[in-house]
C-alpha positions as CSV (number, residue, x, y, z in Angstrom):
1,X,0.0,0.0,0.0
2,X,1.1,3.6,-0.8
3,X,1.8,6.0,1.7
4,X,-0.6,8.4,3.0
5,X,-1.0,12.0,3.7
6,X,-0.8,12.8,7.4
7,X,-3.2,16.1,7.2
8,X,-6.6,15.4,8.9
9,X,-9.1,15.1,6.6
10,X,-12.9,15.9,6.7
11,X,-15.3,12.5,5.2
12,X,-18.4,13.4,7.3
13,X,-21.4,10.9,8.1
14,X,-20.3,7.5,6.4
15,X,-23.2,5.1,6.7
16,X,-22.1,1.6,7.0
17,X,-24.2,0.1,3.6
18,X,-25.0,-3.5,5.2
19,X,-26.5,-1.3,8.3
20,X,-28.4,1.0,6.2
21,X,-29.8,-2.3,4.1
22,X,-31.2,-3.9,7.5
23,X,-32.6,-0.5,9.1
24,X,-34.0,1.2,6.0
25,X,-34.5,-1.0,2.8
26,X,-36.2,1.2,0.9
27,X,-34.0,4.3,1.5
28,X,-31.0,5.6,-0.4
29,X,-29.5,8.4,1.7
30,X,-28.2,11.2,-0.7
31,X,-24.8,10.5,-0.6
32,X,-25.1,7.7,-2.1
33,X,-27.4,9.0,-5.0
34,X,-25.4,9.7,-8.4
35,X,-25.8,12.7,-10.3
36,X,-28.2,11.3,-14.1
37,X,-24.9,11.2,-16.1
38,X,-22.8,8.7,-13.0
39,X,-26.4,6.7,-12.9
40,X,-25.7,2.6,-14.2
41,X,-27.3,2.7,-17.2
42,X,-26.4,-0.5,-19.6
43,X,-26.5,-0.1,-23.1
44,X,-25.3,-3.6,-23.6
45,X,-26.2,-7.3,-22.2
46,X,-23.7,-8.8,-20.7
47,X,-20.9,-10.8,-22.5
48,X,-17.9,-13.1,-22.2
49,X,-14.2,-11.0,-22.1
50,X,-11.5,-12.6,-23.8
51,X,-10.6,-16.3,-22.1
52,X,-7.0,-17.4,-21.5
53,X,-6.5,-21.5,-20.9
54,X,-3.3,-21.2,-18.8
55,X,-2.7,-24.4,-19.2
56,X,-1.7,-24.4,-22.7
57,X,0.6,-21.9,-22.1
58,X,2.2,-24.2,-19.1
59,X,1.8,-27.8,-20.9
60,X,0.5,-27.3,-24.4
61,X,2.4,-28.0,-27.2
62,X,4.0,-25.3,-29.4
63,X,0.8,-24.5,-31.2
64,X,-1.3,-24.3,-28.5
65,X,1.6,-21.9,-26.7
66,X,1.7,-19.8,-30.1
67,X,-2.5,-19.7,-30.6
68,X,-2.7,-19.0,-26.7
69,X,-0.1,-16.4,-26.5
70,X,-1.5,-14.8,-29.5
71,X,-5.4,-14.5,-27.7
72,X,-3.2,-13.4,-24.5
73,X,-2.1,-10.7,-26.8
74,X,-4.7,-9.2,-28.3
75,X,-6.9,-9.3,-24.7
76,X,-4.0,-7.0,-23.2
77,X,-4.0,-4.6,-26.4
78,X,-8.1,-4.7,-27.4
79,X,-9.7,-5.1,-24.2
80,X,-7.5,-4.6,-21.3
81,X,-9.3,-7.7,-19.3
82,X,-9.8,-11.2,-19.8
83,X,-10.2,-14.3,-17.8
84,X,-8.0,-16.9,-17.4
85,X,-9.0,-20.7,-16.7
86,X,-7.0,-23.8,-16.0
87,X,-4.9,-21.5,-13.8
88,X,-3.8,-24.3,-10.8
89,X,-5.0,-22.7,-7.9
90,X,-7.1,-25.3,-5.7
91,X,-10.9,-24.6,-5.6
92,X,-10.3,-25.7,-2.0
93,X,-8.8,-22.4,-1.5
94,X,-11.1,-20.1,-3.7
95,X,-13.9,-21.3,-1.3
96,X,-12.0,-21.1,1.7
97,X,-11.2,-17.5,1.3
98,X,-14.7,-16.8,-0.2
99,X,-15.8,-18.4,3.2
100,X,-13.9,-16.5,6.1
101,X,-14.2,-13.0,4.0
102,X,-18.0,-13.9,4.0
103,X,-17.7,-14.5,7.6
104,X,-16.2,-11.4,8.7
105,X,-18.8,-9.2,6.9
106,X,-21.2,-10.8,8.3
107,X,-20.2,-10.2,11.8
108,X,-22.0,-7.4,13.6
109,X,-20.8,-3.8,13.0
110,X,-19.1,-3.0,16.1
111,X,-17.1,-6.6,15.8
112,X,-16.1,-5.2,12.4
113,X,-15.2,-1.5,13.3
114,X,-12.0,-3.2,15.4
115,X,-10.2,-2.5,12.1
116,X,-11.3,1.1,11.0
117,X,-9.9,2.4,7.6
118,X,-8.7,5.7,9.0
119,X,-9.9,8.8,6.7
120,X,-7.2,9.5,3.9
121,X,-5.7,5.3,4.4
122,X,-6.4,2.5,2.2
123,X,-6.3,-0.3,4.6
124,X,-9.0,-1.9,7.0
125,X,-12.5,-2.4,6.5
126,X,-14.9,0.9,5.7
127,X,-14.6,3.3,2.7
128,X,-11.7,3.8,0.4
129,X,-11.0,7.0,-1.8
130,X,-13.5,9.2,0.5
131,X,-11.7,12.9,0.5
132,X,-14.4,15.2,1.2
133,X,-17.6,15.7,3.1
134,X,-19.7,16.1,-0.1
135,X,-18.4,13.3,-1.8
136,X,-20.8,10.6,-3.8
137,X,-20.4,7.3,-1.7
138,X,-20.4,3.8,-2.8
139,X,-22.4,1.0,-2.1
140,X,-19.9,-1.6,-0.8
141,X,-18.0,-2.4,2.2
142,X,-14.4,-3.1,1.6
143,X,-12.1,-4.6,3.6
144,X,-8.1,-3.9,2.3
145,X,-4.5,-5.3,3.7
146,X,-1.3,-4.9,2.4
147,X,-0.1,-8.7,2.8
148,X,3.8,-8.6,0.5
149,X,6.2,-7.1,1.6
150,X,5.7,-7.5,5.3
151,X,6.6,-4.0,5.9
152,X,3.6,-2.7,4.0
153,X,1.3,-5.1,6.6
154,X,-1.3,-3.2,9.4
155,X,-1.1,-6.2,11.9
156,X,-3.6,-4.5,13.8
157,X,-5.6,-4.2,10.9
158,X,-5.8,-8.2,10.5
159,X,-9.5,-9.7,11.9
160,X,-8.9,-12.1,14.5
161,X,-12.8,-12.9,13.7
162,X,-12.7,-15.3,11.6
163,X,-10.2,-17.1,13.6
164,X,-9.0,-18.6,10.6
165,X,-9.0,-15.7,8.6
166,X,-5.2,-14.6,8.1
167,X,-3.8,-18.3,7.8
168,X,-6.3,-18.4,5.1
169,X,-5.3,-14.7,3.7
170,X,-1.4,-16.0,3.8
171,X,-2.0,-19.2,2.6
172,X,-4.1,-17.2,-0.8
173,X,-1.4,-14.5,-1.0
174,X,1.3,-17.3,-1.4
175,X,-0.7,-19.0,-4.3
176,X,-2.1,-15.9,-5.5
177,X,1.5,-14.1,-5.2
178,X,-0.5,-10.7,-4.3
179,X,1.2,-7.6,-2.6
180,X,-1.8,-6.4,-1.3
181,X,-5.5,-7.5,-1.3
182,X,-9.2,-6.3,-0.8
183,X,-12.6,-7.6,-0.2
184,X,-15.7,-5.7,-1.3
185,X,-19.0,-6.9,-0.1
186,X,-21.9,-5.4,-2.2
187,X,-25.2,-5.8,-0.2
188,X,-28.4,-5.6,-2.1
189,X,-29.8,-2.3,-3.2
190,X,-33.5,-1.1,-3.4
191,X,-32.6,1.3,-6.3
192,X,-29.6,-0.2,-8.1
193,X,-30.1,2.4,-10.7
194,X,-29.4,5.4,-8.0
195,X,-26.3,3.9,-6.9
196,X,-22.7,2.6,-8.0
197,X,-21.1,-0.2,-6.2
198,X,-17.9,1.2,-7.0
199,X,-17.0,4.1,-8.6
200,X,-15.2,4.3,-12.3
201,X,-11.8,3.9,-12.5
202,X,-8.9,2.0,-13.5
203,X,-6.0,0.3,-11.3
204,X,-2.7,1.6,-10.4
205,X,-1.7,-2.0,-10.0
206,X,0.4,-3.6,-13.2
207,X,-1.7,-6.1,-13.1
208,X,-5.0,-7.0,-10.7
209,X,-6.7,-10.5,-10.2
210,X,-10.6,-10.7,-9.5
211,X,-11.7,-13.6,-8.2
212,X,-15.5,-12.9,-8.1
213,X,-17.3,-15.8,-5.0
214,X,-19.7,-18.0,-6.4
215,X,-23.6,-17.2,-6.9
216,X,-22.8,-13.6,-6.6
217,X,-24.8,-11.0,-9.1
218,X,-23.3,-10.0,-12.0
219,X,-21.6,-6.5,-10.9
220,X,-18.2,-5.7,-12.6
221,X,-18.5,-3.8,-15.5
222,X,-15.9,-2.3,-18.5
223,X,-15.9,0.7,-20.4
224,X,-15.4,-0.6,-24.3
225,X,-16.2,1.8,-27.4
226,X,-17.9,4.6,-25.2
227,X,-19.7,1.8,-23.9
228,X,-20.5,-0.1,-20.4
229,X,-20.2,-4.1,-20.7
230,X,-21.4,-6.1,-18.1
231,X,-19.4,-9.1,-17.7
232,X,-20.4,-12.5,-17.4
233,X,-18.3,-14.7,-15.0
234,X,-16.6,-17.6,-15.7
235,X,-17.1,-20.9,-13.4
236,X,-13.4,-21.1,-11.2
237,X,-11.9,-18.6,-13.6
238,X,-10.0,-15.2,-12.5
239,X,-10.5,-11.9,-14.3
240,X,-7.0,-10.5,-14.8
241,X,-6.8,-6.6,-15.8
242,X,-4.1,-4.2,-17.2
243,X,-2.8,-1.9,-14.6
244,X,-1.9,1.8,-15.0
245,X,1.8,0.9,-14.2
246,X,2.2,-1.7,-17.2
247,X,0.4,1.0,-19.7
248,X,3.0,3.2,-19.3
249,X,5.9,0.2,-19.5
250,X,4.3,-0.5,-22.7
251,X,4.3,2.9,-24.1
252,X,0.4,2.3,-24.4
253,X,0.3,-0.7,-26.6
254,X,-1.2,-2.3,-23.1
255,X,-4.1,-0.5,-21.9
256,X,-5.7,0.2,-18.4
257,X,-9.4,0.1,-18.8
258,X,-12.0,1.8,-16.9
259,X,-14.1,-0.4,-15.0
260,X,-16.9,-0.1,-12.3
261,X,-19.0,-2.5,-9.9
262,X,-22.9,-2.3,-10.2
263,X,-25.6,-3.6,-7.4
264,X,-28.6,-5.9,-7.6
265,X,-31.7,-4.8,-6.0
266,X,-32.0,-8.5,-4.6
267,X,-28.6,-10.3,-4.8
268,X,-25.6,-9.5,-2.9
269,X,-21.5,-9.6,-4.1
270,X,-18.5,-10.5,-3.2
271,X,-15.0,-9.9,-4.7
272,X,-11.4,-10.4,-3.8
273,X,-9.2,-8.2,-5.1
274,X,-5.3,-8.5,-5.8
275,X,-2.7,-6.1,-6.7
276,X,0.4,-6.6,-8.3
277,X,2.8,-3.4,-8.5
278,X,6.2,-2.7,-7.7
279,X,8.2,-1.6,-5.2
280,X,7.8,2.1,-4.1
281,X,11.6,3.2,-4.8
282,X,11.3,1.9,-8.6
283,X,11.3,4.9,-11.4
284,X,9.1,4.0,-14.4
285,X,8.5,4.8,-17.8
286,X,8.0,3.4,-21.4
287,X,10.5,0.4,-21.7
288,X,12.9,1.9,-25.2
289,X,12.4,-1.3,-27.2
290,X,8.6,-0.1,-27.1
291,X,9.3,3.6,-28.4
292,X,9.7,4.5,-32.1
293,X,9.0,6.7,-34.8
294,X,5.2,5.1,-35.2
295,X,4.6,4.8,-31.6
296,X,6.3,8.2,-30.0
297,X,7.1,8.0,-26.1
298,X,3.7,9.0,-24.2
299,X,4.3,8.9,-21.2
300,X,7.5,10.3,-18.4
301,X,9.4,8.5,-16.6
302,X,8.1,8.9,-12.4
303,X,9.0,7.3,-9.0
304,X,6.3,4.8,-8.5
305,X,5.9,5.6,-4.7
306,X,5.1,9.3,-5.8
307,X,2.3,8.1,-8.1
308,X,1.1,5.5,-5.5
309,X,0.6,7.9,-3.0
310,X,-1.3,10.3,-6.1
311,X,-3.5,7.5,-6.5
312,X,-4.6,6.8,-2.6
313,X,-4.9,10.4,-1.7
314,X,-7.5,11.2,-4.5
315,X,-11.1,10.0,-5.0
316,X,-11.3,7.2,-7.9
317,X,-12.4,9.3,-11.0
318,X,-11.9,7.3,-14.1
319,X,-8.4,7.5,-15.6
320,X,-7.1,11.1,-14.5
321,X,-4.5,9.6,-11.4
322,X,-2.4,8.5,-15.5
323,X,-3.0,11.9,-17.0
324,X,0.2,13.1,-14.7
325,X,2.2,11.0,-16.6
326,X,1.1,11.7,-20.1
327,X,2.7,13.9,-22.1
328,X,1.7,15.4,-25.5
329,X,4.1,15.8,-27.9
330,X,6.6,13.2,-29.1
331,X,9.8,12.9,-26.9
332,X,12.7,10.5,-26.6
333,X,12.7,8.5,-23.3
């Protein structure tokens, strides 16, 4: 997790969503209410995003490694998502950590409000990306940790509630390899079309793995040709998507998509989230293999700790944390 600012900062009334869903079903307290042109409306039924078997790039012969790398290709440059199947990790352990994250939103408020995400902090369970007192809310509950490296870790942060819950979070991080991870629990919404789940936006990650639990609604959605797409899960399969971070090591020819989280008037969601970027003290910019006279350098080079801390000390607003970075005439890197 990036580093935070250490000015107080002013949030105001933040209603916990799972308590407002029990007291007042009906009711969608303003903040939560999006201005027309935020509001979910889908254009588009929902579809299948690009679907990597892992396997063949693992064990299958050379034309299955060529025809798979190829689809692996074109999902990074055309879409920015896909989902991958056949990727090794034990279903045992997709449930398992499905089951204690589950478990701990479940548990009564004050139980949960041990591990307060401080105002202006991205880790412990409440609201991320909340700067202002006037700012739109979300509809979710999250619950973030930095897990790799240690340093990065909140021990006090860690629910003891489940009792199994952070030999279960290691034992995920290990397979999963994640630096840091979050779990957002979207309860049902009386007015799904009022409300966003989670706001637009793309990662600062290089890459981020979804692992969205079993019978939840369908709730993630991409920005593709103007356009919102629902997408359709895949049975055991992770959604894998294009970071900010490897956009700019690519020059562009990988791109960070916008994406959101939607909310079903009956069904509740649950995701796990993992983030993959690199170490704080590492400068970035456009590898030089990937700059030429067709594809001009478009982005500078920057300290990824500085842009980390950009990106967790401003609300999530589409892709503007990357437009630092961008620059707009051609330059060597």
């Amino acid at each position: 997790m990036a580093p935070v600012p250490f000015s107080p900062i002013k949030i105001g009334q933040i209603d916990d969503v799972q308590e407002l869903r029990k007291a007042r079903p009906a009711t969608i307290p303003e903040r939560f209410v999006r201005d027309i042109a935020e509001r979910p409306f889908v254009a588009k039924p929902s579809m299948h995003i690009p679907v990597i078997d892992l396997s063949k790039l693992i064990e299958g012969d050379l034309e299955q490694f060529h025809t798979e790398l190829s689809k692996l290709s074109t999902s990074c440059e055309e879409w920015g998502f896909f989902q991958v199947i056949n990727h090794g990790i034990d279903k045992d352990l997709l449930q398992n950590i499905e089951k204690v994250a589950t478990e701990f939103f479940m548990l009564p408020l004050e139980e949960k409000q041990r591990y307060p995400m401080a105002p202006g902090t991205v880790q412990g369970y409440g609201q991320a990306f909340v700067f202002s007192e006037n700012q739109k809310l979300d509809w979710c509950n999250m619950l973030a940790l930095g897990v790799e490296p240690h340093f990065i870790r909140n021990p006090k942060l860690w629910p003891t509630n489940p009792a199994n819950f952070s030999e279960t979070l290691e034992m995920y991080s290990a397979n999963i390899r994640g630096l840091s991870v979050r779990m957002n629990y979207y309860p049902p919404c009386s007015r799904p079309d009022l409300v966003l789940g989670l706001s637009p936006h793309s990662d600062g990650s290089a890459l981020t793995v979804l692992q969205q639990a079993a019978g939840s609604s369908i709730g993630l959605q991409i920005l593709k040709d103007d356009t919102w797409i629902p997408v359709q899960p895949v049975p055991n399969a992770l959604v894998i998507n294009i970071g900010d971070t490897l956009e700019v090591l690519t020059n562009g020819k990988y791109r960070s998509v916008e994406h959101r989280a939607v909310t079903h008037k009956y069904k509740d969601r649950l995701s796990i989230v993992t983030f993959y970027a690199p170490s704080y003290e590492i400068d970035l910019g456009p590898l030089p293999q990937l700059v030429d006279e067709n594809r001009p350098c478009m982005y500078k080079n920057y300290n990824h700790g500085e842009y980390s801390k950009h990106y967790v000390t401003n609300k999530l607003q589409g892709k503007k944390t990357l437009e630092f970075a961008k620059i707009q005439h051609k330059l060597s890197c």
